[in-house]
N, C-alpha and C positions, 0 to 999 in steps of 0.2 A: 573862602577868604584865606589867606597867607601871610603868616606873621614869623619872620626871622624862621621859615622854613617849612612852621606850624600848620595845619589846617585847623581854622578857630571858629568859631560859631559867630555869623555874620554878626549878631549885635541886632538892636530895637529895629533897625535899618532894616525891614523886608523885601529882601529882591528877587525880583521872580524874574524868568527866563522864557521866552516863548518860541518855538521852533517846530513848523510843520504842524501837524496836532499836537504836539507836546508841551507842557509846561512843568517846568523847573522851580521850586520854590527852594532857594537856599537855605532861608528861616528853619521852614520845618523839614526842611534836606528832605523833601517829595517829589516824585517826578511822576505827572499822569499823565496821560493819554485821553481825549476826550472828555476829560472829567473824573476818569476812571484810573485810581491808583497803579502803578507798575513795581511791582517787587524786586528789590537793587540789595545788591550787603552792602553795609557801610563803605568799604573801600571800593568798588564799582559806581556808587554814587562820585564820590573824591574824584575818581576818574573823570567821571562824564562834566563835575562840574567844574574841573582846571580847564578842561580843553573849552565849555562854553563862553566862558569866562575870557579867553583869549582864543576867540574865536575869529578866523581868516590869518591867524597865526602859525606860523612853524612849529612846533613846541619838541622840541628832541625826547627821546625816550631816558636819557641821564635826566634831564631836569625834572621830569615825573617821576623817576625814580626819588630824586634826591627828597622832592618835595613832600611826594605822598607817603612815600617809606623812610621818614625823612630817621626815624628809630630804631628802623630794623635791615638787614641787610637781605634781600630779595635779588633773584636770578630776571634777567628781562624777562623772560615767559612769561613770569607772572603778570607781569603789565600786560603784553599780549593775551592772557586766556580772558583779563579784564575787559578788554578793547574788545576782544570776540561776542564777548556776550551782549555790552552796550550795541554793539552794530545787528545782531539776531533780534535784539529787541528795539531797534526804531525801525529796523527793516533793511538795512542794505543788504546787498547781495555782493557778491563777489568781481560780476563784471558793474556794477556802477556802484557808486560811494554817495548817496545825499545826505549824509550825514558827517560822518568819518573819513576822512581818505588819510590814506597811507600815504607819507614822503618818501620815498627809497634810499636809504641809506641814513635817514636822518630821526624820522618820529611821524609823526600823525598832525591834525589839523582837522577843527573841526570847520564844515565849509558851507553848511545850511544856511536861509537867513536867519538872526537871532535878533528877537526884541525882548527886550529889558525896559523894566519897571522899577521902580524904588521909591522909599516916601515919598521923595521930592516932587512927585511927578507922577499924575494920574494915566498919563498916557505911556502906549509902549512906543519907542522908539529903535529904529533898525540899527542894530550894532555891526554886522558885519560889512566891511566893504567892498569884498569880492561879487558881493552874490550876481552881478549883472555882468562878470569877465567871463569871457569865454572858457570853458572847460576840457583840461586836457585829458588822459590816460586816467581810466578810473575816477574819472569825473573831480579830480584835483584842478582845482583854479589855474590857466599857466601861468601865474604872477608865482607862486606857489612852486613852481618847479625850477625857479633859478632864487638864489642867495645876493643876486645881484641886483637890484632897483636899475642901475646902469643899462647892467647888461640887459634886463626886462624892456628899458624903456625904449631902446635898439631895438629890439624884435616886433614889440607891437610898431612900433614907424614901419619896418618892414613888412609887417603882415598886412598893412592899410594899404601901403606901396602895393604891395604884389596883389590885391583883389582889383586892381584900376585894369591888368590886363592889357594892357600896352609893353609896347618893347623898352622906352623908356622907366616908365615904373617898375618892369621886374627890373633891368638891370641899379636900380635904385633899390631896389625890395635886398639884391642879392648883399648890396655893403652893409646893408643893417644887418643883416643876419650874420655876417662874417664878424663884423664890430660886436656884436651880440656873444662870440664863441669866445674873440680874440678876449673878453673881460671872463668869461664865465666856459671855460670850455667843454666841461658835463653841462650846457644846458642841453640838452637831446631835443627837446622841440624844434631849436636854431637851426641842429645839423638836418631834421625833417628837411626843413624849412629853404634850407642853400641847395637840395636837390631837388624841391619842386622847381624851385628858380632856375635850374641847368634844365629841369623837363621843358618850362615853360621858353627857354630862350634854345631851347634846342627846334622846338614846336615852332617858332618864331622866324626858325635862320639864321638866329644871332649866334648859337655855338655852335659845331661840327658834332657830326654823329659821338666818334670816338670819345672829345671831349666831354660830352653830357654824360657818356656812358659811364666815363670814367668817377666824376665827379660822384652823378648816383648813388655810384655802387658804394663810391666811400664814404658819404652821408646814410645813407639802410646801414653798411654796417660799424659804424660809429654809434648810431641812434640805438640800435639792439643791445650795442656793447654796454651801454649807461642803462635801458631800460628794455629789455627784453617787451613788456608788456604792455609800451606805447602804441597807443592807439594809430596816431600817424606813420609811427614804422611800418608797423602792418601793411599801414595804406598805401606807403611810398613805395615797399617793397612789391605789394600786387601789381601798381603801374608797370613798375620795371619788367615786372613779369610776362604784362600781356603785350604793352607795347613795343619792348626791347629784345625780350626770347619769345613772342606770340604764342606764351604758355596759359592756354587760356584755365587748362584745369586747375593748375594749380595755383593762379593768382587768383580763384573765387573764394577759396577758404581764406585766404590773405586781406581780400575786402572784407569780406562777413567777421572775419575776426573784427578788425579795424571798427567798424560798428558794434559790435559786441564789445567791446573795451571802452567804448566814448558812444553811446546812443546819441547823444547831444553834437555829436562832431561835424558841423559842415563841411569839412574838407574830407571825411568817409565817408559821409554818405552822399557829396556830390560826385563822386569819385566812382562809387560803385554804381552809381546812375547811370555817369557816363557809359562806364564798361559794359554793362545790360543793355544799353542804347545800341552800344557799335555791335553788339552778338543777334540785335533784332527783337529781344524780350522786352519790347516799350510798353508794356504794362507794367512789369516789375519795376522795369526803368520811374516810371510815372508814379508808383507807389516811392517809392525813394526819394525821389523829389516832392512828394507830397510830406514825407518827414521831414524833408528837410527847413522846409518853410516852416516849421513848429519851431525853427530855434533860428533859424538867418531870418536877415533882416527880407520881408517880402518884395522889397524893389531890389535888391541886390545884384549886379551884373552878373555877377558868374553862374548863380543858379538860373540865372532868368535867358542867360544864354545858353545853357544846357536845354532849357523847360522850351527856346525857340527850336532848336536844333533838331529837339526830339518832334514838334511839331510837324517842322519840315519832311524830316526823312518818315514821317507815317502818312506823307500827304493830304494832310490837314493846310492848307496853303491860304486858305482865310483867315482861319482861328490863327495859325503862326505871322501874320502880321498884323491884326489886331491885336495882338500880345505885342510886336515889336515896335507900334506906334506907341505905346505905353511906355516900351524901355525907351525910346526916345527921349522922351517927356523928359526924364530923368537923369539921361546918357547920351546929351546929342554929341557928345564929345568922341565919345565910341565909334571905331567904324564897323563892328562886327555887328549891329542893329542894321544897320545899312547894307553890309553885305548880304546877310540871311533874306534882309526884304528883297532883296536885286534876285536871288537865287527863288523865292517865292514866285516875284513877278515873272519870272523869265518859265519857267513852269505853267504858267497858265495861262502864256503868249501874248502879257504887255511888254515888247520886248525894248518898246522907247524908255516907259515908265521906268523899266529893269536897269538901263542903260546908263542911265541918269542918274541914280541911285547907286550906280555900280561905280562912276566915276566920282563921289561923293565920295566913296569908301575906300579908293585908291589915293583922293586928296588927303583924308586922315589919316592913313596907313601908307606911304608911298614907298612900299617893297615890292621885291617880286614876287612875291605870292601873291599880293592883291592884285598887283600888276596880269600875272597869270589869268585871275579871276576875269579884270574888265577884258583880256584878251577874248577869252571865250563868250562873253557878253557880244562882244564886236562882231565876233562870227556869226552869231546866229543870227546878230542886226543884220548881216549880209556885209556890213563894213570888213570886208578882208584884209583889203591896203592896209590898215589901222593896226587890225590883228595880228598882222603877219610882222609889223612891225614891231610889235611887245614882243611876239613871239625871237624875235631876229637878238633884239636886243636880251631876253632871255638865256638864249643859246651863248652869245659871246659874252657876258658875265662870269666872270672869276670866282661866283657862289655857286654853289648847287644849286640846279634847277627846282624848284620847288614841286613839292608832287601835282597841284593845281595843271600842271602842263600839260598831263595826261587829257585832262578835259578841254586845254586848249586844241590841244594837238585834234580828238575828237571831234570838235564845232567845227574844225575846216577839214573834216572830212579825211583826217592821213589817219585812218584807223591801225594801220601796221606801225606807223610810226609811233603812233599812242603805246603798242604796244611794246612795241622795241624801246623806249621809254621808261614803261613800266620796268620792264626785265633787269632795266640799269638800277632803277630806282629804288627795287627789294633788297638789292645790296645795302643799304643803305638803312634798311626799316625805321624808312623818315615814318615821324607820325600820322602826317595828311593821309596814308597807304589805309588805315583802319577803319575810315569809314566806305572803303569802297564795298563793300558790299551793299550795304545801307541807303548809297546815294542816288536818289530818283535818276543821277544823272548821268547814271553808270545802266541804266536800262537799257540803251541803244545797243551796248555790247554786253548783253548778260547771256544770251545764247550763244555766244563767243565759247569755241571752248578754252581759247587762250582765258581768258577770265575766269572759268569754272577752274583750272588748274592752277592760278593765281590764288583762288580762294583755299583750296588744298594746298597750297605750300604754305598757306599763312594759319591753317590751323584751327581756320573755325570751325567752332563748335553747332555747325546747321545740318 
């Protein structure tokens, strides 16, 4: 307790504290473990009990200074060797915080759940209101990383947006994040957060190579600039890495960090799935997404569309659309559930069923990428007239051709062209380019040597 600056002895009023195994008795200022007393000096106690006390709070390192030292005149270390020792003893480690997280630049926060007791009241009640927000860098709450409620409440609208994975929703996901900086411009999550939005609308056809590229590059290093040891930086800077320079060595330590900084992070650890997916290691990949469901929501689109994907390209073609019947259920709004099953069926020679399904997913998505998609759908139905017409209308289009075209080009048979195609298109290092290795459907030309030397310019790692 705190009186005109004081730490004072709570009074008859016994309040006790519960967190993890731990419990906190302010009365007789003890703090056990299982039942089992833990030995604190008096000022390491003060410590651990201002932050419980104002727990899912900021607390600056001035105001614990003021408060607990409030008589004597002490150097910040000493607050820090105090903090060091509280966190050795509930157990945090250094890349995760369940207890204590550091704010950078500001103080600490304590971020566990906490229940409290007091006479009034035989039951514990949960005091903290973070505990169920997603967790950023060092496992700090991201409510916790901006000073701004405003600017917070912009970003989660955006992060809702951008998991819908539509072209509409990122470009809606991209203004909240921009509104998000434009109030708070050190929130580093946000600046993450505007270049996944340039990956995903570059991945899309909505922005031009250069543009994404540009944008990227200046979200990683904005996000580094504020917090070197963001989890999502890490993450956003591996993308750029394998997708943008197909540097595959050195964006794996970029992932692995990115997880190692935020274990709890959906967007590292689906991230680093993917990229293990597109290199062929769909074990790895499969363990990764198997973390990942310990902390995303189980129906969730994006992992459930990585968990189809990886389905597909292992040639599992049942199990991946009885998976996608499910994401249905849930997603019929999606057309990327639709297209995977079209790519399924068309695999195992329902090429009606596939067909149908394909043109479902070009009504919800009416681009030319999907467009590309039902083209090659059309070929192998034998419908050429059809095909050759997406195809026609492809060609004189004012966008870039999307990489899909390669496999139109393919189904009707202009294999030179597919690849004279291709040859345009790695200028380019459009995204759709990365799963060619991977794609069942890339078999027909895989003893190509034009393909084997496609795969050497692109640097995988097989």
């Amino acid at each position: 307790m705190v009186d005109n600056g004081q730490l004072i002895d709570p009074g008859p009023t016994r309040r006790v504290f519960r967190f993890g195994t731990f419990q906190l008795d302010a009365r007789s200022r003890q703090l056990t473990q299982n039942g089992y007393p833990a030995k604190l000096t008096a000022k390491t106690f003060d410590v651990l009990l201002y932050l419980v006390e104002r727990s899912g709070q900021v607390v600056s390192r001035d105001e614990m200074l003021e408060k607990i030292w409030s008589d004597h005149i002490v150097e910040d270390g000493n607050l820090s060797v105090h903090v060091s020792t509280l966190r050795k003893l509930l157990g945090d480690t250094q890349s995760r915080a369940g207890f204590i997280a550091t704010v950078p630049g500001t103080g600490y926060s304590f971020v566990a759940n906490v229940q409290e007791q007091n006479a009034h009241s035989a039951n514990f009640v949960l005091q903290s209101p973070l505990s169920n927000e997603p967790l950023g860098s060092n496992g700090i709450p991201e409510r916790l990383q901006t000073n701004s409620s405003e600017a917070y409440r912009a970003y989660v609208k955006g992060r809702r947006s951008l998991r819908q994975l539509t072209r509409r929703s990122i470009n809606r996901a991209l203004r909240y994040f921009e509104k998000a900086i434009a109030i708070d411009p050190a929130f580093a999550l946000a600046h993450v957060r505007i270049g996944l939005s340039y990956y995903y609308l570059n991945a899309y056809q909505q922005v031009d190579y250069e543009r994404a590229l540009k944008e990227i590059e200046r979200s990683i290093d904005r996000a580094f600039e504020l917090d070197p040891d963001l989890s999502e930086a890490h993450t956003l800077r591996a993308i750029y890495k394998q997708i943008y320079e197909w540097d595959w060595t050195s964006a794996e330590p970029d992932f692995r960090r990115g997880v190692e900084l935020n274990p709890g992070s959906v967007f590292a650890r689906c991230a680093y799935a993917n990229a293990l997916k597109i290199c062929g290691r769909f074990d790895d990949a499969r363990r990764e997404l198997e973390a990942t469901l310990e902390f995303d929501d189980p129906l969730a689109l994006s992992v459930n569309t990585i968990i189809g994907s990886l389905l597909f390209v292992e040639r599992r073609y049942e199990e991946c659309m009885v998976h996608l019947r499910e994401m249905l259920e849930f997603h019929p709004a999606s057309f990327l559930p639709h297209l995977l099953m079209a790519l399924c069926l068309q695999q195992i020679g329902d090429i009606d069923t596939a067909l149908a399904k394909m043109r479902k997913a070009q009504k919800l998505d009416p681009t030319l990428e999907t467009s590309a998609y039902l083209g090659e759908t059309l070929a192998r139905a034998g419908q050429t007239d059809e095909a050759l017409q997406i195809l026609n209308r492809i060609e004189a289009s004012s966008e870039p051709q999307p990489f899909q075209t390669f496999y139109l080009y393919l189904a009707l048979g202009e294999t030179d062209r597919a690849f004279d195609f291709l040859e345009r298109s790695l200028r380019r290092r459009e995204i759709g380019q990365l799963a060619i290795y991977i794609d069942p459907r890339s078999d027909q030309v895989r003893d190509d040597p034009r393909f084997r030397s496609t795969l050497d310019r692109m640097n995988f790692p097989i």
